[in-house]
C-alpha positions as MATLAB code, in Angstrom:
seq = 'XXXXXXXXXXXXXXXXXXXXXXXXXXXXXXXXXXXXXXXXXXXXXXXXXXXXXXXXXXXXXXXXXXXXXXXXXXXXXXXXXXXXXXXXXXXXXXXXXXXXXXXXXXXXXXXXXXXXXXXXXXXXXXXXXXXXXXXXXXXXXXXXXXXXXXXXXXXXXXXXXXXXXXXXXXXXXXXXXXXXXXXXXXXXXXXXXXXXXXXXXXXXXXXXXXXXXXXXXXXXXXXXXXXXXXXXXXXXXXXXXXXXXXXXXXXXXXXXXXXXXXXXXXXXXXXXXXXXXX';
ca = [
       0.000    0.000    0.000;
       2.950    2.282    0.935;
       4.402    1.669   -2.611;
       1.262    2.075   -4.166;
       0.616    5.671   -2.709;
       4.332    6.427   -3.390;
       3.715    5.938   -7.048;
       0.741    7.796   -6.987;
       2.565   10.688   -5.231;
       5.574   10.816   -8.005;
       3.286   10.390  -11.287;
       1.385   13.476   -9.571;
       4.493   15.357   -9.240;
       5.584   14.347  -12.811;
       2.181   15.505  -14.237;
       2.725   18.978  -12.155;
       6.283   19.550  -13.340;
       5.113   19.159  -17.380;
       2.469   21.390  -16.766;
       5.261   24.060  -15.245;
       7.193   23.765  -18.273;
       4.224   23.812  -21.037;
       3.043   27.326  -18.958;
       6.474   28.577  -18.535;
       7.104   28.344  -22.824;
       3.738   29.267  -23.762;
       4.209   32.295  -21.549;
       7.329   33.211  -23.064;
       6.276   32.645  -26.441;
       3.045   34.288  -26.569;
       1.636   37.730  -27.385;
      -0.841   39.637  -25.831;
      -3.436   41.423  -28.121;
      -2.222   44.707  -28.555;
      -4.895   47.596  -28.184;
      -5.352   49.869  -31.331;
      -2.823   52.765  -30.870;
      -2.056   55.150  -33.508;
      -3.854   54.241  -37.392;
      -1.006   55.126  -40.667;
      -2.281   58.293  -42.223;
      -5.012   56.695  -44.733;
      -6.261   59.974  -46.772;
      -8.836   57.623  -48.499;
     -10.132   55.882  -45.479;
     -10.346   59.617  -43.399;
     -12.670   60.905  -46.745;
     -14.401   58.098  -46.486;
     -15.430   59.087  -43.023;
     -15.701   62.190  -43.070;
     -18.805   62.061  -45.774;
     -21.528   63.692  -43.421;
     -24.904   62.628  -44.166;
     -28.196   64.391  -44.114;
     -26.197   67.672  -45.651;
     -27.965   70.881  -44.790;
     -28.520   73.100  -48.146;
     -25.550   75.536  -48.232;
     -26.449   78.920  -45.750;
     -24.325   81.566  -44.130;
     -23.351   81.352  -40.290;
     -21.384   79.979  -38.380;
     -20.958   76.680  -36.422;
     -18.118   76.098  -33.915;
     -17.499   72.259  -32.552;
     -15.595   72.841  -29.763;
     -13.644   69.029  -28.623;
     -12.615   68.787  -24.836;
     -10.049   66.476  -23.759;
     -11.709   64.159  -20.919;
      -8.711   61.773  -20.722;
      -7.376   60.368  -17.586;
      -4.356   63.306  -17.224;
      -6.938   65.833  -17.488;
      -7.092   64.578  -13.810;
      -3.727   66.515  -13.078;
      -3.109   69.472  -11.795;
      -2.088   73.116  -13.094;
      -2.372   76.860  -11.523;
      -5.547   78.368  -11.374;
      -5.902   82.191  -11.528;
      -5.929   82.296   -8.148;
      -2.485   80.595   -8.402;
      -4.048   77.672   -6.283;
      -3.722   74.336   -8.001;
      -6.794   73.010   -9.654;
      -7.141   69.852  -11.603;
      -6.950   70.438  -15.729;
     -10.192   68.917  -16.634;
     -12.115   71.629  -13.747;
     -10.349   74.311  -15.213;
     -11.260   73.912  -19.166;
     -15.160   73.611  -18.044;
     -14.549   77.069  -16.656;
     -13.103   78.048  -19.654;
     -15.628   76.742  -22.020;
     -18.360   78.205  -19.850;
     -16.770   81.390  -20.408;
     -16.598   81.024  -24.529;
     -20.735   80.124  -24.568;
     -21.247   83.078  -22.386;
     -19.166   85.234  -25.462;
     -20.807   83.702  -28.121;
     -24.311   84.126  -26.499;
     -23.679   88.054  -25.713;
     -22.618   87.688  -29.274;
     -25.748   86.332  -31.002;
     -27.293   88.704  -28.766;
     -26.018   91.436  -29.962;
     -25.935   90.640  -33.784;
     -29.319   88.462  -34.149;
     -28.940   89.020  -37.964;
     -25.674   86.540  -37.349;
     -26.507   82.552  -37.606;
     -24.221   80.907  -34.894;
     -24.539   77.263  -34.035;
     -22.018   75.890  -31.331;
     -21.936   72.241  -30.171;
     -19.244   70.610  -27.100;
     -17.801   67.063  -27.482;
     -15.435   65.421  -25.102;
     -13.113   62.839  -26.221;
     -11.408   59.682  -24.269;
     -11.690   55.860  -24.634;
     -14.132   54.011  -22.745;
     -15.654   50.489  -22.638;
     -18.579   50.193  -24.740;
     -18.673   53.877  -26.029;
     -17.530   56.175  -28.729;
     -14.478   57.757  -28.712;
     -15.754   61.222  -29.287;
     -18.932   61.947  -27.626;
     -21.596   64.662  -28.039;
     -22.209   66.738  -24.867;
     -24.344   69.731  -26.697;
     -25.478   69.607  -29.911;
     -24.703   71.840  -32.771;
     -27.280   74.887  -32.008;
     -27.680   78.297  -30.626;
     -25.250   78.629  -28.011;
     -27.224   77.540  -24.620;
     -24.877   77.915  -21.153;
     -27.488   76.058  -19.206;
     -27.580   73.255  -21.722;
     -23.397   72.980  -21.242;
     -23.321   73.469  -17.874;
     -25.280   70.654  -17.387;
     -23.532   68.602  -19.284;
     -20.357   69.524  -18.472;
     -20.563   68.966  -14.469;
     -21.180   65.330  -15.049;
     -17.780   64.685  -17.056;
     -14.995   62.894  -15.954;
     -10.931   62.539  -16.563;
     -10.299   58.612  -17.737;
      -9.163   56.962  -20.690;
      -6.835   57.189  -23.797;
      -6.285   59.920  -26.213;
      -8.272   59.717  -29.746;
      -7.797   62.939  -31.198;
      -8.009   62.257  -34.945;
     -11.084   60.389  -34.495;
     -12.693   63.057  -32.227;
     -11.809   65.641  -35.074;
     -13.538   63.594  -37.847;
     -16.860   62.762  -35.642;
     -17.157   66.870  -35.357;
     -16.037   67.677  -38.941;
     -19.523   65.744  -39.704;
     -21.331   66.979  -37.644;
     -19.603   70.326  -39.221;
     -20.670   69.555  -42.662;
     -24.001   68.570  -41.943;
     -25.103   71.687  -40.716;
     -24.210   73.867  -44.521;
     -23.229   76.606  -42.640;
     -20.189   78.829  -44.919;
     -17.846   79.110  -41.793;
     -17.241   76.117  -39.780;
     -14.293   76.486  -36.910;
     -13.182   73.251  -34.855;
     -11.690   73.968  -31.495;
      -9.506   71.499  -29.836;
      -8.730   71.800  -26.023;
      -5.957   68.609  -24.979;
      -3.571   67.952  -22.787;
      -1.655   64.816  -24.393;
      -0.459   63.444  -27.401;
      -2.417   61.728  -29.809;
      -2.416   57.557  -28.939;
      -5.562   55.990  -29.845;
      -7.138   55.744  -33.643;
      -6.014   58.634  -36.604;
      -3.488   61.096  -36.229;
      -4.893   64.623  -36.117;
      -2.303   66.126  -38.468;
      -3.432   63.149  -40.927;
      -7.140   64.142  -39.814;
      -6.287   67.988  -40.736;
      -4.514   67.377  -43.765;
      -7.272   65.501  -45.409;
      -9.496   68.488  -44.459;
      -7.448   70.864  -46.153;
      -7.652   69.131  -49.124;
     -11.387   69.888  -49.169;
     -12.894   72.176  -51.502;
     -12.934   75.649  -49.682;
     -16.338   76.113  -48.924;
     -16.490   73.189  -47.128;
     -13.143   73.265  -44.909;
     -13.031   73.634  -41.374;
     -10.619   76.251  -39.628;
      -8.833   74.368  -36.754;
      -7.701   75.943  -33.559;
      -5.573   73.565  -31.388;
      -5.013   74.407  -27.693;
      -1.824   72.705  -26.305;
      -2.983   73.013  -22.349;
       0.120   72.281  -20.140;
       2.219   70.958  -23.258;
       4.040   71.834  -25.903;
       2.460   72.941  -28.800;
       5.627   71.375  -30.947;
       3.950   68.203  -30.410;
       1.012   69.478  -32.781;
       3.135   70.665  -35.844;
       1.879   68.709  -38.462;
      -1.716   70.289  -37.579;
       0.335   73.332  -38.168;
       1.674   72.438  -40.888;
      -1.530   71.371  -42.301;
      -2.875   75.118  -41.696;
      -3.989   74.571  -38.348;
      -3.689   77.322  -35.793;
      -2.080   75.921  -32.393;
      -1.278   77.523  -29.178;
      -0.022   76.514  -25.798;
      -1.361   77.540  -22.346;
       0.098   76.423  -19.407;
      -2.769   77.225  -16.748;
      -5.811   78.612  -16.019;
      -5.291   82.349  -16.934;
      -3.053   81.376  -20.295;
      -6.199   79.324  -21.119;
      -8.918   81.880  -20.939;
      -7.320   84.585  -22.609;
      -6.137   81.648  -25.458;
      -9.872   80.601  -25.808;
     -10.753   84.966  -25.878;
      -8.473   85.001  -28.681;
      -9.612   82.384  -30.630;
     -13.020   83.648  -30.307;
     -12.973   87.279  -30.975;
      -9.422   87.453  -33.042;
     -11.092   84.781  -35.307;
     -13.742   82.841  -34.969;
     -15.632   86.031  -35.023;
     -14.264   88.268  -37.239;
     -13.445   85.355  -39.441;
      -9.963   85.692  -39.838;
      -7.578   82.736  -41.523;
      -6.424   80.057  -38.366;
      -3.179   79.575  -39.669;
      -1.329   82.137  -37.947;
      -1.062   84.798  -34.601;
      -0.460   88.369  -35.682;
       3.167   89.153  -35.021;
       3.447   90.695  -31.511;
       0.466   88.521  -30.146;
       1.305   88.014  -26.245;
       0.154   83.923  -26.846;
       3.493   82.047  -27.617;
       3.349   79.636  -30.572;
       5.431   76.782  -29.324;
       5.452   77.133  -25.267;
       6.968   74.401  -23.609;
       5.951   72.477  -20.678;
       7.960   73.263  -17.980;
];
């Protein structure tokens, strides 16, 4: 019986040890699935999707899609105007807040003006878009983005690209002759298309159909958004809370408005180009 168990006991410890060595080279053979980082710059596939549908007949106004970063570093903190830290994500819903309340007194004050102005945040997350609709595309309404602004939250990867071609649609869709796509982010691009692929394609477009873009660098360099430049993008880099504001003021009244061409600041303009994060 003692012999008997004793064989039991070493085929057991036999079966264990091939079963050690069968994990130990599958493990170290294997690959996890990788998660979808950035696409190659596809020009066909990006016209492809950025065909709106249901296109408005061709009127005069303007529409502004304004794309807030809700990623997980939007979490972090930078200096508020009170010089008190305050976490990124708090501060650009201030800021925003600020630009309805502009383009309200705005439409206000010129009701012969068509403006249409619609938030979307953009960040991965399970079972959901990457770019998300917050207000639609209409007369500017602060309680509307209040509301909907107070209930998001910092998480998730960075799609830019794709954020910029769900807006561009929504763009398009509406006919309007000047259409103006504002980007507020805090990271680089590393989920889906590139955004200087994304903003090349859409200055390919006919003119009467192009978008300007406006890219805000918050708290990083705006380097890291050349080939948006390059692509006739405007981008600019604030590094807190007061930076931000008067970036967003600028935007708004030195072009949005007065519909001046986004590819470049006057000379002299206070807002540096390419401001580094310190």
């Amino acid at each position: 019986m003692n012999k008997l168990k004793l064989k039991l006991i070493a085929m057991a410890l036999a079966l264990v040890a091939v079963f050690v060595v069968y994990v130990v080279q599958s493990c170290g053979t294997s690959q996890s699935p990788q998660p979808e980082f950035n696409k190659p710059g596809n020009a066909e596939a990006i016209q492809k999707l950025l065909r709106a549908d249901n296109v408005a007949a061709p009127q005069e106004g303007i529409a502004v899609a304004i794309l807030l970063d809700t990623t997980g570093s939007m979490r972090d903190e930078v200096q508020g105007a009170d010089r008190q830290p305050k976490p990124k994500l708090e501060v650009a819903k201030m800021a925003l807040l600020k630009l309805l309340t502009q383009l309200g007194a705005f439409g206000q004050k010129n009701p012969d003006k068509k403006i249409l102005a619609g938030i979307y945040e953009f960040s991965t997350r399970p079972n959901l878009p990457s770019c998300r609709q917050l207000v639609p595309l209409g007369p500017p309404d602060f309680t509307a983005a209040h509301r909907a602004l107070t209930a998001v939250l910092a998480d998730g990867a960075t799609p830019i690209g794709d954020a910029m071609i769900a807006a561009k649609r929504d763009l398009d869709a509406t006919g309007f002759s000047h259409r103006h796509m504002l980007v507020i982010t805090d990271g680089e691009n590393n989920r889906g298309y590139m955004p200087g692929d994304v903003a090349q394609v859409i200055a390919r477009e006919p003119e009467g159909e192009r978008a300007a873009i406006y890219f805000i660098a918050f708290d990083l360099g705006a380097e890291v958004f050349e080939p948006v430049k390059e692509a006739g993008g405007l981008v600019l880099a604030a590094q807190g809370e007061q930076q931000l504001t008067d970036t967003l003021d600028y935007i708004l009244t030195g072009k949005i408005l007065v519909e001046q061409p986004s590819s470049s600041a006057p000379s002299g303009h206070p807002i540096p180009l390419e401001t580094k994060k310190k």
